[in-house]
C-alpha positions, 0 to 999 in steps of 0.5 A: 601327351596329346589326342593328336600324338596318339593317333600319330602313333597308332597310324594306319590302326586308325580308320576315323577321329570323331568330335576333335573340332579344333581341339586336341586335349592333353591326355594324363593316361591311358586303360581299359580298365575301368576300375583303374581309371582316373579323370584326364585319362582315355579310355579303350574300349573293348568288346569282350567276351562276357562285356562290352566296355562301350557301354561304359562310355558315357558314365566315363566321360562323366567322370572325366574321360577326355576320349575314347578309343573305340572299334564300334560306334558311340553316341556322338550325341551323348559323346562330346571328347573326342573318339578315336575309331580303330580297327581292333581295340586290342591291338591298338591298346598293345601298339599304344601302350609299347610305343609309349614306353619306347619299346624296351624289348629292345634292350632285352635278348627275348624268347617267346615259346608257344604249343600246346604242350612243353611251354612251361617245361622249355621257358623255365629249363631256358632260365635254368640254364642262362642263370647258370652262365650267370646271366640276368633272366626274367621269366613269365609263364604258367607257373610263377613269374620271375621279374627282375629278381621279384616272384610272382606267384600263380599268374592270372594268365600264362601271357599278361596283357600288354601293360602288365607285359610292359610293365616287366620288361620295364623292370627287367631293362631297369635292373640291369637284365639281359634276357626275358623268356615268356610262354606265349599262349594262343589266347595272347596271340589271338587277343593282341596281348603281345601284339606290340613285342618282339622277339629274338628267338620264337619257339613252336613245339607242337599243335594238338587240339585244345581251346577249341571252345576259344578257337573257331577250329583246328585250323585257325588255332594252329595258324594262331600260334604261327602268328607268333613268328610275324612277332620276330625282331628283323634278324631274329631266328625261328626255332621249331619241333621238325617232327609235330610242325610242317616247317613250310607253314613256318614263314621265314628265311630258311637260314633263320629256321632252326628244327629240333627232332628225331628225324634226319632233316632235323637240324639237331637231332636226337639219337640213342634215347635210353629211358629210366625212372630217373631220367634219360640219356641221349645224344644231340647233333648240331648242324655244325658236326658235333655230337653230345651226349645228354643227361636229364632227370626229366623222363619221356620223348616229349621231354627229350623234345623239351631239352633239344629244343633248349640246345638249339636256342642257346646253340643259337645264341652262341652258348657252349653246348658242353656247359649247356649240357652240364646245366640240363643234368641238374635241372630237376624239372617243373611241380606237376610235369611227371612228377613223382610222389616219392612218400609213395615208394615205401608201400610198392607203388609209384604215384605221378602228377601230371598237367597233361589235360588234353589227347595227346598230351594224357597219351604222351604221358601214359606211354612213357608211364607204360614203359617204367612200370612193370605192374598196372597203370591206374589213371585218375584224371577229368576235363576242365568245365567251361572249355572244350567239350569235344576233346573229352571223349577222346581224352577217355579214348586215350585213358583206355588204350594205355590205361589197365584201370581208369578212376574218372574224377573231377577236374575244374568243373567251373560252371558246369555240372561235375557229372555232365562233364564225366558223361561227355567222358565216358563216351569215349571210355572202353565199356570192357575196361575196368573203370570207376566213376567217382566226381569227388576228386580226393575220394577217387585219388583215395580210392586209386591208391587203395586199389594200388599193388606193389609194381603198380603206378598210378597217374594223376593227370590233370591239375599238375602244379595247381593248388586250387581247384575252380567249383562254380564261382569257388577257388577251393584249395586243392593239391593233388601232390598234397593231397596224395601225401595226406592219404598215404600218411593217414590212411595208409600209414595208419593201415601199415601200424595195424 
């Protein structure tokens, strides 16, 4: 592959080629990683956030580099291969790079699912259900990666770049796979990851506020998680929460639109929801006059969100809704997505692991906790460091409102001060609240569950499914489920024998 055929195929990408001079030289490879790249190769320099690979340029061209890709000005004098001036490395690295292996989404039904909350719950009960009709699905997301029969556990990010992306769908086509569902993030959206994929089947179940250490503000995060709908394949179907999302902001063909809700305008409604500790029933509507009933052990309305979402893309694509309904009832749900910790039952209480770490997800959780508990809510939660500060108050504004006990404790403090984080909390919290302060996270569960009575529920909210706890530049190990079960088998246990 030649200089040349590069820019051919990044097209109106390109504003400037710089030092051809006549030549075109033959490319062996293409990388903006630095670590990853060999000589004959071009490298894409990218200015991120913490650095900017420009710099790296000359070192590079020095190790064989024969061009550069680049969106900010070289040294022409220090640079002599040729440099291709692009608008947006980003975005001209995931054009490239799909162009390059000929865009295998093609032979893939895709569906790509964003919002702030349900992407994990919807991506992984999609898979659940395809495997039930036997059909080859890969899933990428937040959790673990399924490719082509491989796992992958605890993925760096819930959307890979695009050569890792590339790199899956190649295998998924390879093996024979029909389907490829991914979580799509609002930092692949804003960063071009999927920049180059298209989709059969995009999915918005709702924007409430989050990353905005990231996103400039609300509005600019809401309308890049609408970007996901200009990555649609020509006939392929928008499918949107009718309830959380204004669908006119939705820009494609109404006969393409598909919503889901507890509204009337809905195209598939929800009706009759009836809420257990064990699960929930309700009934679906299609926009076709038929009516199901539906069983999930997953509990709460955004979870019916969750499940009326699936009907309606697999509807979609022409799936029997009773097999659909079938397969939901068995689905047990995600690690850390109201997660109950059953050791807790023998003492009196019930105790739930959630991911909840923004507003309105923490309200969504303490209000379907509020509704199976007849004793007390015990909330433990904290804020990630490094992230957004502004919605820490109000996570503490939530917790006292459907909270009647609130332990604030340390989430991934990152970088910053465990205890500056929980200032910036309690700011938010009801001073006439009963409310401890205690940064060491396993003391507070402890302490949670000590102050536990029988009928009482304790929330631990936060961390969900992830078993390692981010302090300064440390991974530490750190379950909150295991953690949970450590403390009910020593202490308590130890306390019932007496």
């Amino acid at each position: 592959m030649r200089v040349s055929r590069i820019v051919e195929l990044l097209d109106k990408e390109v504003l400037e080629i710089a030092n051809m001079n006549g030549r075109d030289p033959e490319i062996a490879g293409v990388t903006h990683n630095s670590r990853n790249f060999t000589p004959g190769g071009i490298f894409i320099c990218i200015k991120g956030t913490n650095f900017n690979s420009h710099l790296l340029a000359h070192d590079l061209q020095e190790k064989g580099a024969r061009a550069f890709l680049a969106e900010e000005p070289l040294d022409l004098d220090e640079i002599k291969v040729p440099v291709i001036y692009v608008k947006n490395s980003r975005r001209a690295e995931a054009i490239l790079l799909m162009e390059l292996q000929n865009h295998p989404y093609k032979s893939l039904v895709t569906i790509g699912v964003t919002g702030t909350n349900g992407k994990t719950t919807i991506t992984t009960m999609l898979k659940h259900i395809l495997d039930s009709f036997e059909k080859k699905t890969s899933l990428v997301g937040t959790v673990k990666n399924h490719v082509a029969g491989r796992i992958i556990n605890n993925p760096k990010n819930t959307t890979p770049g695009p050569s890792t992306l590339i790199n899956y769908l190649q295998e998924s086509v390879k093996e024979d796979y029909e389907y490829f569902v991914m979580e799509v993030s609002s930092h692949a959206l804003a960063m071009y990851r999927v920049e180059a994929m298209r989709f059969d089947i995009a999915v918005l179940t709702n924007v409430t506020r989050d990353h905005l250490d990231f996103h400039c503000s609300f509005e600019e995060y809401y309308n890049t998680k609408l970007k996901l709908f200009e990555l649609l394949k020509p006939n392929g179907k928008a499918v949107v929460n009718g309830d959380r999302i204004n669908v006119c902001d939705v820009k494609v063909p109404k006969d393409r639109l598909i919503t889901y809700g507890f509204g009337d305008e809905s195209s598939y409604k929800i009706k009759d929801l009836e809420m257990l500790r064990t699960g929930m029933f309700f009934t679906i509507e299609t926009p076709y006059g038929s009516s199901h009933k539906i069983y999930t052990r997953l509990v709460g309305q955004h979870n019916a969100y969750n499940v009326a979402a699936c009907v309606a893309i697999l509807d979609s694509l022409n799936y029997d809704v009773e097999h659909i309904a079938d397969a939901i009832s068995n689905f047990t749900g995600v690690p850390g997505r109201f997660e109950f910790v059953e050791e807790a039952t023998k003492y009196g209480f019930e105790v739930v692991i959630d991911f909840a770490h923004t507003p309105d997800a923490l309200e969504k959780l303490l209000l379907t906790a509020r509704k199976l508990t007849e004793g007390r809510l015990i909330t433990v939660f904290g804020a990630g460091g490094n992230a957004d500060k502004g919605k820490r108050p109000l996570m503490g504004q939530v917790a006292s409102k459907f909270s009647d006990v609130i332990v604030l404790t340390s989430d991934d403090p990152k970088r910053e001060d465990p205890n500056e984080i929980l200032t910036d909390i309690e700011v938010g919290v009801d001073k006439f609240k009963p409310y401890l302060i205690i940064p060491e996270r396993r003391e507070a569960i402890s302490v949670a569950l000590t102050l536990a009575n029988r009928q009482d529920m304790v929330i631990i909210a936060g961390r969900g499914h992830e078993a390692y706890q981010l302090i300064g530049d440390n991974a530490l190990p750190f379950d909150d489920k295991n953690v949970v079960k450590e403390i009910l088998e020593t202490k308590f246990r130890r306390n019932m024998k007496k």
